[in-house]
C-alpha positions as CSV (number, residue, x, y, z in Angstrom):
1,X,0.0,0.0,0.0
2,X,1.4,3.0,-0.7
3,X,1.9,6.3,1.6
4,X,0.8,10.0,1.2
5,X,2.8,12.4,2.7
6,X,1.1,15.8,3.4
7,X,2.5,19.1,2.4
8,X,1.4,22.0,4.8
9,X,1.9,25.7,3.7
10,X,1.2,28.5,6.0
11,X,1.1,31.8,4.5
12,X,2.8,35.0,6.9
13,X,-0.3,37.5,6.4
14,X,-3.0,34.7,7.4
15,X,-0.7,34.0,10.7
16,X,-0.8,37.6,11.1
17,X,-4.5,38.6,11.2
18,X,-4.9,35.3,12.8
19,X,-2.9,36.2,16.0
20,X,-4.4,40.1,15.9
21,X,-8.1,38.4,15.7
22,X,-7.1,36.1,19.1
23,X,-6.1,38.9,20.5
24,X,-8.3,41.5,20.2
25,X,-11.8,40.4,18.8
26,X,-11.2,36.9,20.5
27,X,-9.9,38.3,23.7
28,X,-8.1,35.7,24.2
29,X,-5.0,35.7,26.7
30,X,-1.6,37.6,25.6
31,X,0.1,34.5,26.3
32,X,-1.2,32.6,24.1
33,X,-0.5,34.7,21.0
34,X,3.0,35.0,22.3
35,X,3.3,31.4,22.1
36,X,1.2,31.3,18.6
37,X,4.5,33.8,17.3
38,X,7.0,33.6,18.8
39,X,7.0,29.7,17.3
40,X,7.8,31.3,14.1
41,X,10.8,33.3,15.7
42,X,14.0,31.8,15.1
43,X,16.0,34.1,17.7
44,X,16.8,32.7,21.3
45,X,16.5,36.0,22.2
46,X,13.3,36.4,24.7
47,X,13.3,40.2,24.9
48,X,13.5,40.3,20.9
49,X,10.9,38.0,20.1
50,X,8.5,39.7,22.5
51,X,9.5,43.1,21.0
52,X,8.7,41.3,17.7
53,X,5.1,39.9,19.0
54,X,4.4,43.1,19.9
55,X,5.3,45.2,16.7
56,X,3.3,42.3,15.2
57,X,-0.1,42.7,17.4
58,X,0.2,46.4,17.5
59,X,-0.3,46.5,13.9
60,X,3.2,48.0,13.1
61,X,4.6,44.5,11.3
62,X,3.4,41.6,9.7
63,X,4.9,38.4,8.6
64,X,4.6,38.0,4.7
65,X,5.8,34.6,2.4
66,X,4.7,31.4,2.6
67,X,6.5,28.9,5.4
68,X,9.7,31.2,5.7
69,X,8.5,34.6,6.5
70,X,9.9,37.8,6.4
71,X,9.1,40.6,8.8
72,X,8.3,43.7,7.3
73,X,6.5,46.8,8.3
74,X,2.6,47.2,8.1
75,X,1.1,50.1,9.9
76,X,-2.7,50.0,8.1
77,X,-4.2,49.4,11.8
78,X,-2.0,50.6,14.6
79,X,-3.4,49.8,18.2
80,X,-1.6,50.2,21.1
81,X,-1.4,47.4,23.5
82,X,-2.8,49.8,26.3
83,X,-6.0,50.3,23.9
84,X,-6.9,46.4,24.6
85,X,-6.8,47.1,28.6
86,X,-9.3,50.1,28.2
87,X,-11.2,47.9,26.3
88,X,-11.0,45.2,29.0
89,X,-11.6,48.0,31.7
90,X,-14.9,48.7,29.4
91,X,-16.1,45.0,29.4
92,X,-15.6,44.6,33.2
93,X,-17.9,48.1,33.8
94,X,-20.4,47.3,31.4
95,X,-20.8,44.3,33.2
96,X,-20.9,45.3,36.5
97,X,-24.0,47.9,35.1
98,X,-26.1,45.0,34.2
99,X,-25.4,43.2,37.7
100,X,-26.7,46.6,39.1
101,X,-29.2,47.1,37.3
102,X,-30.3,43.8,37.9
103,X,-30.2,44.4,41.7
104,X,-30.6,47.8,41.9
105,X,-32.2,49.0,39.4
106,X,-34.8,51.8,40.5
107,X,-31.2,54.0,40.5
108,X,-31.5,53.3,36.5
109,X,-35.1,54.4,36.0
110,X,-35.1,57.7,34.0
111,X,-36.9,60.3,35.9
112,X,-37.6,62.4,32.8
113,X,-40.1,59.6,31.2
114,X,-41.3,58.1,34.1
115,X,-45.4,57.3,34.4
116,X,-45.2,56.6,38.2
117,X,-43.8,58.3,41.5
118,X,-40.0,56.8,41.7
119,X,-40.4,58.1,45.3
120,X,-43.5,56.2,45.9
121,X,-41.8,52.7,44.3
122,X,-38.9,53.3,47.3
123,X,-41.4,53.4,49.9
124,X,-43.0,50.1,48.6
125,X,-39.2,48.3,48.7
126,X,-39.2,48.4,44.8
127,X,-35.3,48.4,43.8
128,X,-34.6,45.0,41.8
129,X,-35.1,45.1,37.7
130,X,-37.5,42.4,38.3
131,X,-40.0,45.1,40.7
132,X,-39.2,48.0,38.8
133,X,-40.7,46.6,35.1
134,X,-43.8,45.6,37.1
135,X,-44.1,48.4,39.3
136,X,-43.6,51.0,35.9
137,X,-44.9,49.2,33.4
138,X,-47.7,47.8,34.8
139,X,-51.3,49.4,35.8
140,X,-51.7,49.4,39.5
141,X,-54.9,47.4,40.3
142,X,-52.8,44.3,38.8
143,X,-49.9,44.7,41.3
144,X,-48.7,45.1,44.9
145,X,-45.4,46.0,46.0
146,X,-43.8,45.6,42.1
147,X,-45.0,41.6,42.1
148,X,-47.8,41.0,39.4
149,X,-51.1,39.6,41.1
150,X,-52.1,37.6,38.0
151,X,-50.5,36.6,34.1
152,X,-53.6,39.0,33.0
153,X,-52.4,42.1,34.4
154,X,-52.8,45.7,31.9
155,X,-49.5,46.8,30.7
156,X,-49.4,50.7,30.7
157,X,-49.3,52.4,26.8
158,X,-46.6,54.3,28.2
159,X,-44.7,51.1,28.6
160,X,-44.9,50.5,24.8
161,X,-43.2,53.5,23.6
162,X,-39.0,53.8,23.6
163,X,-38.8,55.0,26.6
164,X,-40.3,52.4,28.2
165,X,-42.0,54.1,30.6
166,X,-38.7,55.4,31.9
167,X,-37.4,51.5,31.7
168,X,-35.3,52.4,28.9
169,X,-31.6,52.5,30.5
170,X,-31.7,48.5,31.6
171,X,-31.5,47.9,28.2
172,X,-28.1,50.2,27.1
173,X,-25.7,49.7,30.2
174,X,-23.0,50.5,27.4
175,X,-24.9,54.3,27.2
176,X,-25.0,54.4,30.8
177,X,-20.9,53.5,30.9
178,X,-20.3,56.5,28.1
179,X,-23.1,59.1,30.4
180,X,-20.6,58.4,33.4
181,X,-17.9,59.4,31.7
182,X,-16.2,56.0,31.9
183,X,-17.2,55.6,35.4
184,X,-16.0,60.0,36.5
185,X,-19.6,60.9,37.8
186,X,-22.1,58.8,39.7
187,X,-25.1,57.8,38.0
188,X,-28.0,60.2,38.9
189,X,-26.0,63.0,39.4
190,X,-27.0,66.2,37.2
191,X,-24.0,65.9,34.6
192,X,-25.2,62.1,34.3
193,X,-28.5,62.9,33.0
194,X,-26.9,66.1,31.4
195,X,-25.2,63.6,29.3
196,X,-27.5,61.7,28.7
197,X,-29.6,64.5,27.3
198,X,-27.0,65.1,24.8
199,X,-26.9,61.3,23.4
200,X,-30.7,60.6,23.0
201,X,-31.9,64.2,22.3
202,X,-31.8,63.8,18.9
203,X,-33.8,59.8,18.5
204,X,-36.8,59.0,17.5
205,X,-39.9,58.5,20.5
206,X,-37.7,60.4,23.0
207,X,-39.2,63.9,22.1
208,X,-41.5,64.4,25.0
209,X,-38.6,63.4,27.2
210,X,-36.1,65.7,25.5
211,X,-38.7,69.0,26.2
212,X,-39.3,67.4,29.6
213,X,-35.7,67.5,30.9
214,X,-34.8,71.0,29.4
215,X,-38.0,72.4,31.3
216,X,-37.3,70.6,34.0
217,X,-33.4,72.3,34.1
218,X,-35.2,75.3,33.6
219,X,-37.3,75.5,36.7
220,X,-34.8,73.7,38.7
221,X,-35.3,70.3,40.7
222,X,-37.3,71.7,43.8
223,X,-40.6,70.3,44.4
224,X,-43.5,73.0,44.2
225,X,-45.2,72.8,47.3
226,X,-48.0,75.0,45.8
227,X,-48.9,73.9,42.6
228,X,-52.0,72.8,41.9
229,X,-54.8,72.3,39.2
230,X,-56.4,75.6,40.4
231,X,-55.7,79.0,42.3
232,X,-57.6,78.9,45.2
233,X,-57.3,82.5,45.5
234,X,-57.6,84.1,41.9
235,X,-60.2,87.1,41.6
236,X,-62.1,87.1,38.2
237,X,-63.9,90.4,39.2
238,X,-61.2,92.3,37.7
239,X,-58.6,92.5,35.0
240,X,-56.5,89.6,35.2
241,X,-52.4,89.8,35.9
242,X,-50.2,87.2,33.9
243,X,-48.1,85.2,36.6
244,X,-45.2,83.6,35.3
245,X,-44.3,81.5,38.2
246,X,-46.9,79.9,37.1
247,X,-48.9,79.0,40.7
248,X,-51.3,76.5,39.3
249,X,-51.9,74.4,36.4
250,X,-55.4,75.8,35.0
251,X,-54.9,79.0,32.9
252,X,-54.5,80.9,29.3
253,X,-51.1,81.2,28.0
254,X,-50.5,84.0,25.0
255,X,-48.6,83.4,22.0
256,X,-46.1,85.9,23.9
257,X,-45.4,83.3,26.5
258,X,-47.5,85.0,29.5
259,X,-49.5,82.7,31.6
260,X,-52.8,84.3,33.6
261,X,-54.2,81.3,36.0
262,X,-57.7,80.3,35.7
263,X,-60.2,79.0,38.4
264,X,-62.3,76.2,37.8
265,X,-64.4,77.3,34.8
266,X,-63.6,80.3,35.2
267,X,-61.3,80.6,31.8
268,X,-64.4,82.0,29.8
269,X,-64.3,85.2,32.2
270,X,-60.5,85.7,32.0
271,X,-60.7,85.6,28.1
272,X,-63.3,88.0,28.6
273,X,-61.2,90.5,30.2
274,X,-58.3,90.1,28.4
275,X,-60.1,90.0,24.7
276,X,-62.6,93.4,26.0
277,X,-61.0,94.6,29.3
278,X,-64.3,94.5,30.5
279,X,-65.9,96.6,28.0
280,X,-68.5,94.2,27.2
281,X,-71.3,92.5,29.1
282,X,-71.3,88.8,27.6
283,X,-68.4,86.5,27.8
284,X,-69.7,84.2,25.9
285,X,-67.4,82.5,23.5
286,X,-64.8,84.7,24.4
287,X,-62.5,81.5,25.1
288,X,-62.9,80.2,21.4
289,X,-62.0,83.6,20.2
290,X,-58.5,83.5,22.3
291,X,-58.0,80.3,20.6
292,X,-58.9,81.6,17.7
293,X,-56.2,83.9,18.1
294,X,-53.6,81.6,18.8
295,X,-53.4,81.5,22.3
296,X,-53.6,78.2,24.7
297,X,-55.5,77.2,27.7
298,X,-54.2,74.6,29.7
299,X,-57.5,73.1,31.8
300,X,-58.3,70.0,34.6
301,X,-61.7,68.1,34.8
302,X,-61.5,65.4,37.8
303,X,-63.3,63.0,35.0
304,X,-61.0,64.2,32.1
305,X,-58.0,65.1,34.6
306,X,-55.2,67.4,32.7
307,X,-55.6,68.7,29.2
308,X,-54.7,71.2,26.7
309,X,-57.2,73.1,24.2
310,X,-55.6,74.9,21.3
311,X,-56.5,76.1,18.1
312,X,-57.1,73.4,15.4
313,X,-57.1,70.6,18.4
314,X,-60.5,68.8,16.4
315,X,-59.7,69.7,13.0
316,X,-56.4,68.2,11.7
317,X,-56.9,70.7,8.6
318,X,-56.1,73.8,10.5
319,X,-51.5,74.1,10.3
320,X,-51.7,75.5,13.9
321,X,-48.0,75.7,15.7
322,X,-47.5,77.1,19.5
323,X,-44.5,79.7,19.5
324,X,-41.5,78.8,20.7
325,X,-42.3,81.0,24.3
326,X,-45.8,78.8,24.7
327,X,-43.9,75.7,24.4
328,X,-41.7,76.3,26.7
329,X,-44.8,77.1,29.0
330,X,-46.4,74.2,28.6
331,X,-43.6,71.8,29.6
332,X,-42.5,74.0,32.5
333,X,-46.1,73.5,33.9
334,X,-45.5,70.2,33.5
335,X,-41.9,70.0,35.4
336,X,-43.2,71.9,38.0
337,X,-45.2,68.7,39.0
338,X,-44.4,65.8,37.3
339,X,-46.3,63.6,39.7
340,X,-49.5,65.3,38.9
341,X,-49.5,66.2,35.5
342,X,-48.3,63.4,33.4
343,X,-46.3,64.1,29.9
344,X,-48.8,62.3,28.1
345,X,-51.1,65.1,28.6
346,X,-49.2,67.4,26.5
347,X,-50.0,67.7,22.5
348,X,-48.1,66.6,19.9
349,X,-47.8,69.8,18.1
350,X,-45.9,71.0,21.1
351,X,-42.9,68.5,20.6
């Protein structure tokens, strides 16, 4: 019987990319890819060969020839040995965000798109991933301290959008790595969600929580004490005054940006004044005509709860846009009180 020999021939650029591919998509120990080249290093010299391994991994030299290579320069991809411990350093952060998120992870629920009270979850012990999605996402009747009650429970709508009803950051620990500033600031400190502004400002479904944050900055973090739907204490026998701290959520709001608060039903009689200055008797329809002029009136029914009439709000026909100054209203009323007054409540022409 006769005998076949095999003929083996290894080319020097395939030996190359194969030891760079261990080493950095492969992540596979430096040893080894010493041991991989330095095989094909004919020098007893230890300090050379590793200088040579080095060159070679770096990107800086390359084998070439089939069997008996040649070392010659390369340089197309330089990258620095140090590049492949940031990138390990990376790896090991990233992962120690998904084990938080996992057991911590109401730290990771965005404030700016939330549906619920994230202050209210703490008092009910919900921290874990697992509580959060069901305390967030879920309607209330169906749950008790973040555990579902039954398979049937109603998932909110807000829970279907990008945000995820502020659930959106357990997904993308590798955003939340890059908004620390590989690991500089705490997460949940201002610059955090600062940065975070900055990387999702510009995607598609985070709108409402883009206008949200920036009128949150605006009016500053400090609970309002005194907001409410109504002012309690608002006298409709007389011209009104705008009030641009804006004391309640119920009022008119010009195209200039003013805002003059409104009691319970009272909005008719404040368009009244301002459209006549009391000139007339009937205030009748004087509200449509504001609207009619372009301003907006931000209202509260307890059946209804918070809403927003503007011009061409039932008639898709009419091209209506709020001014800059009335947008920037509208979202500020809703920072001031974000447990109240939801961001669902505000229009999409207003985005």
């Amino acid at each position: 019987m006769a005998s076949e020999s095999l003929q083996w021939k290894i080319d020097g650029e395939w030996l190359t990319d194969l030891a760079r591919t261990w080493f950095w998509d492969e992540n596979k120990p430096y040893e080894v890819v010493l041991g991989l080249l330095e095989s094909c290093i004919q020098t007893d010299d230890k300090e050379l060969k590793q200088n040579i391994v080095q060159s070679i991994i770096e990107g800086r030299k390359k084998f070439i020839g089939i069997n008996n290579f040649q070392l010659v320069d390369d340089g197309e991809n330089i990258r620095p040995l140090y590049l492949k411990i940031d990138q390990l350093t990376r790896q090991v952060a990233i992962e120690c965000i998904r084990e938080d998120i996992r057991v911590c992870g109401i730290k990771y629920v965005d404030p700016y798109c939330t549906v619920k009270s994230i202050r209210t979850a703490r008092e009910k012990d919900v921290y874990t991933a697992e509580k959060c999605i069901v305390w967030f996402q879920y309607s209330d009747k169906k749950q008790i301290n973040g555990k579902l009650l039954d398979e049937y429970a109603n998932k909110l709508p807000a829970a279907l959008t990008p945000t995820a009803a502020g659930l959106w950051l357990f997904e993308e620990p590798e955003l939340i790595y890059e908004a620390t500033e590989h690991g500089q600031i705490r997460v949940g400190e201002a610059d955090f969600w600062k940065n975070i502004y900055e990387m999702t400002k510009d995607r598609k479904g985070f709108e409402a929580r883009s206008n949200f944050y920036c009128a949150k900055t605006q009016v500053g973090e400090q609970e309002v004490n005194t907001f409410s739907n109504i002012n309690d204490h608002l006298e409709t026998d007389k011209m009104p005054e705008c009030d641009n701290s804006l004391p309640c959520w119920s009022g008119l709001i010009s195209p200039d940006g003013d805002f003059y608060p409104a009691n319970f039903g009272n909005h008719e009689s404040i368009a009244w004044h301002i459209l006549h200055n009391g000139n007339e008797k009937s205030n009748i329809e004087s509200l449509d005509r504001l609207i009619e002029q372009g301003w907006v009136a931000t209202r509260f029914l307890p059946a209804e709860g918070h809403y927003v009439t503007y011009k061409g709000k039932h008639d898709v026909s009419v091209r209506w846009k709020p001014t800059k100054e009335q947008k920037d209203i509208l979202w500020k009323l809703v920072a001031l009180n974000q447990e109240k007054v939801d961001t669902a409540v505000v229009p999409e022409v207003f985005f």
